[in-house]
C-alpha positions as CSV (number, residue, x, y, z in Angstrom):
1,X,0.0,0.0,0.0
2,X,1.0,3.4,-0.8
3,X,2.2,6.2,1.5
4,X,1.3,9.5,1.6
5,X,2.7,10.9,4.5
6,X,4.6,9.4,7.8
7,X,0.8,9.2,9.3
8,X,0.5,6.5,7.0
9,X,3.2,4.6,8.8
10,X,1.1,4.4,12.5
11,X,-1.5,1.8,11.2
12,X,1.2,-0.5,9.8
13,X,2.9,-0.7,13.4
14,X,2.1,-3.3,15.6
15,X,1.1,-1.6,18.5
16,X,0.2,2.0,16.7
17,X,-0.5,4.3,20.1
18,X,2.5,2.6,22.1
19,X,4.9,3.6,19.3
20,X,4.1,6.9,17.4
21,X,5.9,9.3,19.5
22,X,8.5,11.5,18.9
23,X,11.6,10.1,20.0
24,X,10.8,6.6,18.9
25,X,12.3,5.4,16.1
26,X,10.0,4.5,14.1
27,X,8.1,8.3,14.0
28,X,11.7,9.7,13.0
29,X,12.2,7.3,10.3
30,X,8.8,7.7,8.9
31,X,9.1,11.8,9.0
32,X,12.7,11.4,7.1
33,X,11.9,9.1,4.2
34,X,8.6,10.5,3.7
35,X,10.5,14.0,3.6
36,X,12.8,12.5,1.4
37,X,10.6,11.4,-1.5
38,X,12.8,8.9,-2.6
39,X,16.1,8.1,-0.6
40,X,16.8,10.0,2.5
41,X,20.3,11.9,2.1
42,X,21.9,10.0,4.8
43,X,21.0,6.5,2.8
44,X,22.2,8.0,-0.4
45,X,25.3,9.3,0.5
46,X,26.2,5.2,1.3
47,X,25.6,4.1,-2.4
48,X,26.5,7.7,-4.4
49,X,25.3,9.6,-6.8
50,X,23.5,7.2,-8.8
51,X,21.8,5.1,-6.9
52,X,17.8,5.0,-6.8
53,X,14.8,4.3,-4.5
54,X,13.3,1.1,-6.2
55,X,10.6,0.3,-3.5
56,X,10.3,1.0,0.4
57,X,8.4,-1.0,2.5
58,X,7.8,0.3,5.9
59,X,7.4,-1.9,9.3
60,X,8.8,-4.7,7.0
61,X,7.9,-7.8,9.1
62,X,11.0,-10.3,9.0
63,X,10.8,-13.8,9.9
64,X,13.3,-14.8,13.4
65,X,14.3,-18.2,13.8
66,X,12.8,-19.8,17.1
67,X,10.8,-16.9,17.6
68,X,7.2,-17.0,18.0
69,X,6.8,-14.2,16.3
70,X,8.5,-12.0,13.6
71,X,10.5,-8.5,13.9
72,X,9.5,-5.3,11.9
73,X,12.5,-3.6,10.7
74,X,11.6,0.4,10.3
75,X,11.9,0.3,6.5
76,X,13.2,-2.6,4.0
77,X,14.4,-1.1,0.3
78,X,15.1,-2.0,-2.5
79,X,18.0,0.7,-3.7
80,X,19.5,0.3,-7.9
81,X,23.1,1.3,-7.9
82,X,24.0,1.8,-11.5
83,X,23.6,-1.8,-12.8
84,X,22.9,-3.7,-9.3
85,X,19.6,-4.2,-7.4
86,X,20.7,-4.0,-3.7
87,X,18.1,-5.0,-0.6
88,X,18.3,-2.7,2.7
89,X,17.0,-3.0,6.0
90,X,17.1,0.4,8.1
91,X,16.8,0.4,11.6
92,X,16.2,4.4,12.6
């Protein structure tokens, strides 16, 4: 689904009221790639000049072995770097 704006984010965590605040992580992360519209500078500066925002995912669940439950990462990305396709997982 779509984002419009980091509000967007709140109903994709998994406890929504416990964790939009500011401070949290997950409230800054969503303010700076929304901001961003497309890579955040910080991420961009990692892979250069010509690297692109394929696709962001935000409160990416991820799978934990022996867990009984999966982890949400704050954002997973896809990112192209001239001719690679490179997969990210940010933790803000």
């Amino acid at each position: 689904m779509p984002t419009n704006s980091a509000e967007d984010w709140r109903n994709l965590l998994g406890e929504p009221i416990k964790h939009w605040k500011i401070g949290y992580s997950v409230y800054a992360t969503a303010q700076c790639w929304e901001a961003a519209n497309g890579l955040p500078q910080e991420i961009a500066e990692i892979f250069g000049t010509k690297s692109e925002l394929l696709l962001a995912i935000p409160e990416h669940k991820v799978p934990l072995a022996g867990g009984t439950r999966g982890s949400q990462c704050d954002v997973f990305a896809l990112v192209r770097v001239t001719d690679k396709t490179i997969a990210v997982s940010v933790e803000g």
